[in-house]
Backbone as CSV, one residue per row, in Angstrom:
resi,resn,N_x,N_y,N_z,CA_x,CA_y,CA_z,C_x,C_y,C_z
1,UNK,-32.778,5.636,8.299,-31.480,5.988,8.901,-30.572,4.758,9.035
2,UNK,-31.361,3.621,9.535,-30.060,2.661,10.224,-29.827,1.712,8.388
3,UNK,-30.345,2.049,7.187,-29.993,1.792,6.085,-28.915,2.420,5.750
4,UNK,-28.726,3.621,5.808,-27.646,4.864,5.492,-26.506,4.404,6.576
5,UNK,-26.604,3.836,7.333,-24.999,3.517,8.435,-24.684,2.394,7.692
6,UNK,-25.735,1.034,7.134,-24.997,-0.095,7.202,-24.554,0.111,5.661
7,UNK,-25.003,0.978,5.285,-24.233,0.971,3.433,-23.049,1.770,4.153
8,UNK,-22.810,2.658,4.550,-21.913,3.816,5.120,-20.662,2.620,5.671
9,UNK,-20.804,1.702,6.789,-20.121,0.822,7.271,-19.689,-0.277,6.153
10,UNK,-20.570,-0.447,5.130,-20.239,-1.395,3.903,-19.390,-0.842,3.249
11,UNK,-19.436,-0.034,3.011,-17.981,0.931,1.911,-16.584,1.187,2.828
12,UNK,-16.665,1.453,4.279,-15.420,1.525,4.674,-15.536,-0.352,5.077
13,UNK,-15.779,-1.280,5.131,-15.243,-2.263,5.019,-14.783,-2.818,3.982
14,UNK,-15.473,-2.828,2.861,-14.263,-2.821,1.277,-13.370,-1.676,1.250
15,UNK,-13.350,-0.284,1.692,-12.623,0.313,1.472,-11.423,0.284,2.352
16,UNK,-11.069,-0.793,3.437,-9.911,-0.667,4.306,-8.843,-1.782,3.793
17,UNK,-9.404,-2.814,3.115,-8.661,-3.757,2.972,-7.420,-3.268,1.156
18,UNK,-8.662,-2.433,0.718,-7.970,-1.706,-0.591,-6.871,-0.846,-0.170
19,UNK,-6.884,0.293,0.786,-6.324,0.953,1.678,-4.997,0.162,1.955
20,UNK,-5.182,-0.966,2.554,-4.078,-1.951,3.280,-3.134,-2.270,1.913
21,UNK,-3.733,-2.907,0.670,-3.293,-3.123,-0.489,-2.355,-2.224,-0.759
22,UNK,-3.128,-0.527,-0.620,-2.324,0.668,-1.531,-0.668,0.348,-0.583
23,UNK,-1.208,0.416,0.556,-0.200,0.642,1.519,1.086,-0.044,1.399
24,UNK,0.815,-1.834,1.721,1.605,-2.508,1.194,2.227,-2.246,0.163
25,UNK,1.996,-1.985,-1.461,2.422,-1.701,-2.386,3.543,-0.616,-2.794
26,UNK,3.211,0.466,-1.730,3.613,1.696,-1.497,5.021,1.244,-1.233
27,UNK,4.832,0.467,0.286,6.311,0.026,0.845,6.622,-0.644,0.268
28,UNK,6.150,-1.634,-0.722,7.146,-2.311,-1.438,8.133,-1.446,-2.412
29,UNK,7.315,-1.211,-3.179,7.813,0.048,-4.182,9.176,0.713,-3.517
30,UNK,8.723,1.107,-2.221,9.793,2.221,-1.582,10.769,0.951,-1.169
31,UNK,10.697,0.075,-0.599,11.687,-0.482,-0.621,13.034,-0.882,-1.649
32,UNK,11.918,-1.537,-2.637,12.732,-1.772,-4.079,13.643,-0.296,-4.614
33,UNK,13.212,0.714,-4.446,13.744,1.740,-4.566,15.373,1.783,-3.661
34,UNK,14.719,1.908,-2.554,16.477,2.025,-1.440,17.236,0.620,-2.048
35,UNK,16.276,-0.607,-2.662,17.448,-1.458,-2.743,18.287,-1.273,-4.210
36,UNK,17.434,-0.282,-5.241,18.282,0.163,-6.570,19.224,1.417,-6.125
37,UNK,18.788,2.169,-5.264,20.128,3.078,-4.846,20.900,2.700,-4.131
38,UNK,20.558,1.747,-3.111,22.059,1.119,-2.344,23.079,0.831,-3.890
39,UNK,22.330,-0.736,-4.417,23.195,-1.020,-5.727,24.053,0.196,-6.229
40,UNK,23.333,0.977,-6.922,24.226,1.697,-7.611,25.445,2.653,-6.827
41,UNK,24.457,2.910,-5.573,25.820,3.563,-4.752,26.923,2.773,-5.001
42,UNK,26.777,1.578,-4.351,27.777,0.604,-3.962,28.685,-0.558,-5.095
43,UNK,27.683,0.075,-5.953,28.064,-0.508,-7.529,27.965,-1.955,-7.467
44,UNK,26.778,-2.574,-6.741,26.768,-3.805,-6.991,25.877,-4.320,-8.356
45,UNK,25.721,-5.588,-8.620,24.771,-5.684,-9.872,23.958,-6.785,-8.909
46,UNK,22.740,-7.200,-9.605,22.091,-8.417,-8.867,22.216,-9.661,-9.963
């Protein structure tokens, strides 16, 4: 049993920091996004 928790606890500890990655990425993405539709709203160029 206490083999099956610490593999169980081993996978969500690599699996949170990947998680954090997606996340970050996500908001970046979404950011870069609002900053290509401001531009074009506003018709700026960079």
């Amino acid at each position: 049993m206490e083999l099956k928790w610490s593999r169980k606890i081993k996978k969500i500890e690599v699996a949170l920091p990947l998680q954090i990655l997606l996340v970050n990425v996500l908001i970046l993405d979404i950011k870069q996004l609002i900053c290509v539709v401001n531009i074009k709203q506003n018709g700026y160029v960079q």
